[in-house]
N, C-alpha and C positions, 0 to 999 in steps of 0.2 A: 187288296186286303180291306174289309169293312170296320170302322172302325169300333162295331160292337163287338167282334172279335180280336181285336189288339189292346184295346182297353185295358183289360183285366193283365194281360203281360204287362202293360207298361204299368201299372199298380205298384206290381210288385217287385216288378226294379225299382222304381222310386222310394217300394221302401227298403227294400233288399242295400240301396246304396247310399239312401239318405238324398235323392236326387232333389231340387231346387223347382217345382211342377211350373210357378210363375217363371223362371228365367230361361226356362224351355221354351214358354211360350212368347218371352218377350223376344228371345233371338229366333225364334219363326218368325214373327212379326217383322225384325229387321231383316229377313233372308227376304221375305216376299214382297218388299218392298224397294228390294236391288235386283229384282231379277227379271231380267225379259220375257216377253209370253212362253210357254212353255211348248213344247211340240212333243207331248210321249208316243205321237203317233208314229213319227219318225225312228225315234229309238225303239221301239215296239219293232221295228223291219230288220232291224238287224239281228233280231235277235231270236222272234220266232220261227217256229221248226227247228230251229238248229241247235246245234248241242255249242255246249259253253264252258269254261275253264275258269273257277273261279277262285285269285291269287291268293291268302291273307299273309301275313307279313309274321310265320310263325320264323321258328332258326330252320326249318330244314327248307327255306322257301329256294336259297341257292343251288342245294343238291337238286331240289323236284325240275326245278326249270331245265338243269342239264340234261336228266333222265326224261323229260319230255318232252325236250327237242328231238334228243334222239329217236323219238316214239311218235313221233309225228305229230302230238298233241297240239302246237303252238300254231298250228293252221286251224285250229278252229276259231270261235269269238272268246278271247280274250278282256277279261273282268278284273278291275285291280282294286283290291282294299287299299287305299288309302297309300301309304309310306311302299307297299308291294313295288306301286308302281316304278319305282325306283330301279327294280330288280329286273323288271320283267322288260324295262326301255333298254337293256342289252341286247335283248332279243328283237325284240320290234314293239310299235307303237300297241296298246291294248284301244280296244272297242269302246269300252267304256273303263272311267275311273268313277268308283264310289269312294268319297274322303268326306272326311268335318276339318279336313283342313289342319291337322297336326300332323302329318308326313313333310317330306321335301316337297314343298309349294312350287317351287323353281322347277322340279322335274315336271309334275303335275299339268301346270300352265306348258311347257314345252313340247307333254304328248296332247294338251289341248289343241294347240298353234297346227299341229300335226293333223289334227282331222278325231281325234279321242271326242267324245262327251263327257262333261261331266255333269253328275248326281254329287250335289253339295247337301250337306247335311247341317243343321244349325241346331245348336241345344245350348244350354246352361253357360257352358264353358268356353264359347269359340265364339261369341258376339263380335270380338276384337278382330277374330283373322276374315269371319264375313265381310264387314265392313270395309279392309282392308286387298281381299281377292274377289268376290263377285264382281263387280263394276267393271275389271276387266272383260268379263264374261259375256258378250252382245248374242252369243249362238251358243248352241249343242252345250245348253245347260237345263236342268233341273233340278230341283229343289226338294228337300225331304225333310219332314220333323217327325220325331217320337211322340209328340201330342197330337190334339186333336188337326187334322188336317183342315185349313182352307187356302182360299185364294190362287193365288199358283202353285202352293205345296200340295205334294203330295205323302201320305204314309204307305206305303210296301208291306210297314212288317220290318220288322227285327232291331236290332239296338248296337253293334258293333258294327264298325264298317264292314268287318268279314262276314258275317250272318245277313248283314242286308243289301249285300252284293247279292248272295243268295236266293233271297226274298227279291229282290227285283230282278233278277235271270226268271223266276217259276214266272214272278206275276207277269211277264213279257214274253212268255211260251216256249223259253227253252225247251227241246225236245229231250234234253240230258243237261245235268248238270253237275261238273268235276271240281272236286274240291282238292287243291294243292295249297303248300304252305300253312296250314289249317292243324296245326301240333295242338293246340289246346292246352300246352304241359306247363310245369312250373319254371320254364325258361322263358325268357321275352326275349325275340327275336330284334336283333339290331336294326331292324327295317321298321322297328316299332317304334322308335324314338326315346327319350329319356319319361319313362313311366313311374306313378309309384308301385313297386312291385305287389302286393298286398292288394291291391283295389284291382290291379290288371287283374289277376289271378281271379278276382272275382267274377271280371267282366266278361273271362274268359271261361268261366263255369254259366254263366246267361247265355252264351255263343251258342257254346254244345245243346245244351238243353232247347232252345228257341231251332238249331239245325234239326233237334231231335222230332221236335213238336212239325217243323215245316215237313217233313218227310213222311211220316205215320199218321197223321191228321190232314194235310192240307195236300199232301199228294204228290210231293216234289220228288222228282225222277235224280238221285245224286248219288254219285259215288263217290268214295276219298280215296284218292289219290298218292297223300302225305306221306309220305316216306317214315317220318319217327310221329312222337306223341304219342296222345290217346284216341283212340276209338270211338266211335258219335255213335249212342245208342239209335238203333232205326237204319243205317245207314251203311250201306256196305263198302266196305274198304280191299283196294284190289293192288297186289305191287306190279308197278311197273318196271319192266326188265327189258331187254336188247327185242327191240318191232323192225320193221321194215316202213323205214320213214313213206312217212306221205312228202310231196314237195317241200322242198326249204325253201326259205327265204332270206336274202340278204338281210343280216342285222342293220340295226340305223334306220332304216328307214326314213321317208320321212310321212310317207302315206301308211295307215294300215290298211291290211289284204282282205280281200273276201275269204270265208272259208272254203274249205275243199272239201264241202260235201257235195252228195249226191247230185248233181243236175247243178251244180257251179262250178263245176273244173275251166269255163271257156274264161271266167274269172278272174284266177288262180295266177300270180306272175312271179 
């Protein structure tokens, strides 16, 4: 994402929320400052060609998980918003977690330990838990601010953990990209944490619009998944019903799996 094209989006959330432009950039400052060199080269391999499942932390995120277990969906590369990941460590460890670090920390760092990456996000609001979780982090971390990027950060694109799971699956070549738990509605899903409801609801009208804009403009291959909610203009939505699973996987885990696509099944355990 260049960031003469992001610009003008992050404009007008900032004014759309009344956003803080200095404490954005002061808690980028403290994120690149705790962070070890970054390797996107690395996370770039997991993740191009293949198709990807990306989790957010809407209310129907419990049911989608079950229907797409049974669907074989959860062998592919697995992407967790933030608090998601919670849900989705029932099933097995996710590929990557995208968080700003207001979900369960304790799960998070757990599917880290596991062999997870994570993409930490630093803005306005979360100086205190950076400070507090990064320095744990020596590997399989990277860095991400809504303002202007330098140093080890980088910007993707998009402004809600769920929409810039998103933006970092296209900008890292998913071949496909699945959007589950992704309601967008005026419900806040318990995997969301204690929100003010009024500002969510907003944040969650910048989601759809920035998914809408990634898909019609910038060319992102997605489909939604999501069981209830609303609709993402641009973007086709498909239900999933009774498939003929692809291999399962022991829950728990303590490793995540390769996917089971084409030319990786020797992979696959």
């Amino acid at each position: 994402m260049y960031w003469e094209a992001w610009k003008p989006r992050y404009e007008h959330i900032v004014s759309q929320l009344g956003l803080n432009k200095k404490a954005d950039e002061n808690a980028a400052r403290t994120l690149n400052g705790l962070l070890p060199p970054p390797d996107p080269a690395e996370l770039k391999k997991l993740v191009r060609g293949r198709e990807c499942v990306v989790f957010g932390a809407g209310p129907s995120l419990d049911s989608d998980l079950e229907k797409l277990e049974r669907a074989g969906y959860l062998s592919r590369v697995l992407v967790t918003a933030d608090g998601a990941t919670s849900a989705v460590l029932r099933y097995r460890n996710p590929e990557i977690i995208v968080t700003d670090l207001d979900g369960d920390v304790d799960d998070q760092l757990r599917a880290w330990r596991r062999g997870s990456w994570m993409v930490v996000h630093a803005h306005g609001d979360n100086i205190q838990q950076v400070r507090k979780v990064v320095p744990k982090l020596n590997e399989r971390v990277i860095g991400t601010t809504q303002a202007r990027p330098f140093g080890k950060l980088f910007n993707f694109g998009g402004f809600t953990d769920g929409d810039r799971a998103v933006f970092i699956a296209h900008e890292f070549g998913a071949s496909k990209i699945y959007l589950s738990g992704m309601d967008l509605s005026n419900v806040v899903g318990k995997y969301s944490g204690k929100k003010d409801p009024k500002r969510k609801f907003i944040k969650l009208e910048i989601c759809g619009e920035l998914l809408s804009w990634l898909a019609s403009q910038l060319g992102a291959p997605m489909v939604n998944l999501t069981t209830g909610g609303k609709s993402i203009r641009n973007i086709p939505k498909k239900v999933v019903e009774g498939a003929t699973p692809l291999p399962r996987f022991r829950r728990g885990a303590s490793r995540f799996y390769a996917t089971c696509t084409e030319g990786s099944e020797k992979r696959c355990r």
